[in-house]
C-alpha positions in Angstrom: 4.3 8.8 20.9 7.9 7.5 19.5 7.6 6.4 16.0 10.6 4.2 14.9 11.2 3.1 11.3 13.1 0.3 10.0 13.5 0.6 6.2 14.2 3.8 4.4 12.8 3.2 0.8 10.6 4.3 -1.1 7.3 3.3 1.0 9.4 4.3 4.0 9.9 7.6 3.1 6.2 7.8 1.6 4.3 6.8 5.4 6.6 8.8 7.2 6.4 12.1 5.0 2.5 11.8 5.3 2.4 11.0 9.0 4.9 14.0 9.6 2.8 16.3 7.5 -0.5 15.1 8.7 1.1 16.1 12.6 0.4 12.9 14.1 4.5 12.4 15.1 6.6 15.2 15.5 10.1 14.9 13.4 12.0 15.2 16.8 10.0 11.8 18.1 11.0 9.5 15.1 13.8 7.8 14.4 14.9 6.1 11.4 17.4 3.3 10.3 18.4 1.0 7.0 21.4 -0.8 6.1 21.9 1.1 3.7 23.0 4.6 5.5 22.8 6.5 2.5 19.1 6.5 2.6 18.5 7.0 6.4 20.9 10.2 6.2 19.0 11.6 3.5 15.5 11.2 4.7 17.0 12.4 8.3 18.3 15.5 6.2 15.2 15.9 4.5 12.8 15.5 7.0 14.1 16.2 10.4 14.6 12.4 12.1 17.0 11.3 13.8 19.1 8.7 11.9 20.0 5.7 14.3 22.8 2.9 14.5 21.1 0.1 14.7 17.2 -1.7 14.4 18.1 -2.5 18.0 17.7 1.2 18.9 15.2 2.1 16.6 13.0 -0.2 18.8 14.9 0.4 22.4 13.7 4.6 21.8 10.2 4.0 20.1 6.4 2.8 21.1 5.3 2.1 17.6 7.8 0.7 14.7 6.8 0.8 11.1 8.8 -2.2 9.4 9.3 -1.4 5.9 11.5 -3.9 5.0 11.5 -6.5 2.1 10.3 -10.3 2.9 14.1 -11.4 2.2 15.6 -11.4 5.4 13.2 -9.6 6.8 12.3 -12.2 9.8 16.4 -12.2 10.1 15.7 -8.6 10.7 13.6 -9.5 13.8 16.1 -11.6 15.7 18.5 -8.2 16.4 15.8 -5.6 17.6 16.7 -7.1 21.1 15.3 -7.5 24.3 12.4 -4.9 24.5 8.8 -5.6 25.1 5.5 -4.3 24.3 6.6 -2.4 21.1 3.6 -2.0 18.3 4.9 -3.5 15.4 3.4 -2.6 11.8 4.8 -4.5 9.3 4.7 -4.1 5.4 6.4 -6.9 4.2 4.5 -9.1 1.6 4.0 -12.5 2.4 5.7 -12.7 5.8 2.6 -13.9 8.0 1.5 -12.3 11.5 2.3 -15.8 13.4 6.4 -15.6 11.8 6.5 -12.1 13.0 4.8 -12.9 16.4 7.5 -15.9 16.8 10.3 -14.4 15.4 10.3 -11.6 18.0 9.4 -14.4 21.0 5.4 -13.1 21.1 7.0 -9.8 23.4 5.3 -6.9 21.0 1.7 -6.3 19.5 1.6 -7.2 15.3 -0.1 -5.2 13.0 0.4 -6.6 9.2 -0.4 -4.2 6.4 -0.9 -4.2 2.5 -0.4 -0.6 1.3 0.2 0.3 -2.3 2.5 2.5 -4.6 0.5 5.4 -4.8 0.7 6.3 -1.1 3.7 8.1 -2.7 1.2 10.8 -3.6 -0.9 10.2 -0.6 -3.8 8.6 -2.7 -3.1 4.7 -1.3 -5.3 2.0 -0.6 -4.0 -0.1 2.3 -5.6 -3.3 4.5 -4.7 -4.3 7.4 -4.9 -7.1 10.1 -4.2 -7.5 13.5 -2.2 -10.1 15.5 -3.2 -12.1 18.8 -2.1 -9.4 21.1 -2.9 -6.1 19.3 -5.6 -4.1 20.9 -8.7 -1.9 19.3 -6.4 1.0 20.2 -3.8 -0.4 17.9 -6.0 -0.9 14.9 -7.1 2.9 15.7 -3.7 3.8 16.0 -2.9 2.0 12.8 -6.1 3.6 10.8 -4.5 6.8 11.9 -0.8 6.6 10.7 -2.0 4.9 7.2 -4.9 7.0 6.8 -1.5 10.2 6.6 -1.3 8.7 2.9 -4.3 7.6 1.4 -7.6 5.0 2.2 -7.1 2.4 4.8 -9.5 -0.1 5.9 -9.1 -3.2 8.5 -9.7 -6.6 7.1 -8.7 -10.2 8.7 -5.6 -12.0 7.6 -7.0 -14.2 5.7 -8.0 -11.5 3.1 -4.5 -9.5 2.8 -4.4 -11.7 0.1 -7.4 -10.9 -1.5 -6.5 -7.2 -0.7 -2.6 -7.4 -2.2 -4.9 -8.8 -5.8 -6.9 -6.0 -5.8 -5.3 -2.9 -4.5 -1.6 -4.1 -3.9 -0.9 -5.0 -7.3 -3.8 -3.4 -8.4 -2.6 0.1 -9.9 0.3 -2.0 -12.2 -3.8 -3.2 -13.9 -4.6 0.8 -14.2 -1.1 1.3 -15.4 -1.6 -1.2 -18.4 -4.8 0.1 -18.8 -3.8 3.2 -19.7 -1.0 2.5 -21.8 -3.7 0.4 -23.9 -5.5 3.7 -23.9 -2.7 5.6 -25.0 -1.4 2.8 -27.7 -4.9 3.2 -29.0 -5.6 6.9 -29.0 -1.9 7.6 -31.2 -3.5 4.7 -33.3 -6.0 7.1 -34.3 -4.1 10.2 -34.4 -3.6 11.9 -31.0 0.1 12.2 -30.4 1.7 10.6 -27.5 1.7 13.6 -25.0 -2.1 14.4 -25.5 -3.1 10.9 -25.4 -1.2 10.2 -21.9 -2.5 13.0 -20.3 -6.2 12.5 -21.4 -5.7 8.7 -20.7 -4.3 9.8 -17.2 -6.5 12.3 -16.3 -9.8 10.5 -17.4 -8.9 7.0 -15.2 -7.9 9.8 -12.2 -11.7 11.5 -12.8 -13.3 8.2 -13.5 -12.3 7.0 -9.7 -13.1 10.7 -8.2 -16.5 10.6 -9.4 -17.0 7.0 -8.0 -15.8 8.1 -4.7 -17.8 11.2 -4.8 -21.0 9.6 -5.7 -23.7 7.4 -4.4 -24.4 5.7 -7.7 -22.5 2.0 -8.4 -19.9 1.8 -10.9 -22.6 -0.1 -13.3 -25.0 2.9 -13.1 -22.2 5.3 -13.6 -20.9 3.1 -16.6 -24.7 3.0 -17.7 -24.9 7.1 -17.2 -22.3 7.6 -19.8 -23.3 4.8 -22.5 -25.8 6.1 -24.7 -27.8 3.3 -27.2 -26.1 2.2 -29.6 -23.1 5.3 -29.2 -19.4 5.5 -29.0 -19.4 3.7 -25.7 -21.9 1.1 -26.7 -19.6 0.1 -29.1 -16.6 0.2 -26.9 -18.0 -1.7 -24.4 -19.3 -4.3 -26.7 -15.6 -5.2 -28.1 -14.7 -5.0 -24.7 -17.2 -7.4 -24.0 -16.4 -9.7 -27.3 -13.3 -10.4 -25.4 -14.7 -11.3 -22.3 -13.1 -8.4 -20.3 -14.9 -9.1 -16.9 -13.3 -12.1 -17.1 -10.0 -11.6 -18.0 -9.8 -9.3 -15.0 -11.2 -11.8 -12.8 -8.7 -14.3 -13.7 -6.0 -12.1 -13.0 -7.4 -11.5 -9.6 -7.6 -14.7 -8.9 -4.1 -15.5 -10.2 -2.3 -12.8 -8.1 -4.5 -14.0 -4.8 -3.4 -17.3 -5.0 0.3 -16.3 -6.3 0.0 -14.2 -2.6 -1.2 -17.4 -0.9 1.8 -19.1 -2.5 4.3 -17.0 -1.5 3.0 -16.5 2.5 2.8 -20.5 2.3 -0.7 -20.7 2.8 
């Protein structure tokens, strides 16, 4: 297989790396292109691709391109990869729909659309994705392959990426605050900066092992560790004073339909 990538970035860099270590594409078989040369030449240094000219060549010497360019100008984008036909297209760009893609390239190539998230960087990701009219099982197998290099990946139908961009996509900027809440309060009560982090850190990165690891829900393992009337309790109590389930909820909700919003649906 011939992997092409358009888009050099950060998530770019991230699939690519994983793929490459996981063995699915040797180095030799991809090539890679961005506007911005800089960044092609130094993950072509780096990594061992090839660094091309042009999207138009990226797509004429591939079978599968990963499109990991932003939504501005990124169906612009699709009008120069030319005149080739039958490429598997997996596309990362937020809001741009299946149907633009399929359109904007004249319905020639398979669509894949994906919602991946930040820390594929460390391959620990959570991505979704959806398939377009002409994509095939094989594809979507293809697909769970190449995202599964970096992290979880699970195929849902267009009509949930927003759902999924709410919850995972944005998702880890919620841990992120989360934690700084958790640090903000442990220095409150003594700990310094540095030890709070890192216990902060480490306990959310536990917290989500365990869950994975187990067969219990998330309510019995919150019950497991919340003795009457303890530490905990009491926690969870305030938390619950403030009506934390639903705070989260509503910011669920709110970054759905801001997603909705922005793909114009």
């Amino acid at each position: 297989m011939k992997l092409g990538v358009i888009g050099c970035g950060k998530m770019g860099r991230a699939l690519v790396g994983g793929i490459l270590k996981a063995g699915i594409v040797e180095a030799a078989d991809t090539v890679v292109f961005d506007t911005w040369s800089e960044a092609a030449a130094g993950m072509a240094a780096e990594m061992g691709v090839h660094q091309s000219a042009s999207n138009e060549e990226v797509v004429t010497k591939s079978d599968v391109i990963l499109l990991c360019v932003k939504p501005q100008g990124f169906l612009e984008m699709l009008e120069d990869i030319g005149e080739s036909e039958g490429k598997l297209l997996i596309s990362i760009a937020a809001g741009v729909k299946i149907s633009s893609i399929e359109s904007a390239t004249g319905g020639k190539h398979r669509v894949v659309r994906v919602m991946p998230n930040t820390p594929a960087l460390v391959g620990k990701g959570a991505a979704g994705f959806a398939l377009g009219s002409k994509a095939s099982a094989d594809d979507a197998a293809l697909t769970s392959s190449l995202l599964g290099a970096v992290g979880y990946v699970t195929e849902v139908t267009e009509a949930d990426l927003d759902a999924v961009t709410a919850v995972s996509g944005s998702g880890p900027a919620y841990v992120f605050l989360m934690i700084e809440a958790l640090v903000a309060g442990g220095i409150e009560q003594g700990l310094s900066p540095e030890v709070a982090e890192a216990l902060a850190a480490h306990t959310v990165a536990g917290a989500a092992e365990l869950l994975l690891q187990s067969e219990e829900s998330p309510a019995q393992l919150r019950e497991n560790v919340t003795s009457p009337n303890g530490t905990t309790f009491a926690a969870l109590e305030s938390f619950r004073g403030d009506h934390f389930e639903e705070i989260v909820k509503r910011a669920v909700t709110a970054a759905t339909e801001r997603s909705r919003e922005l793909g114009g649906s």
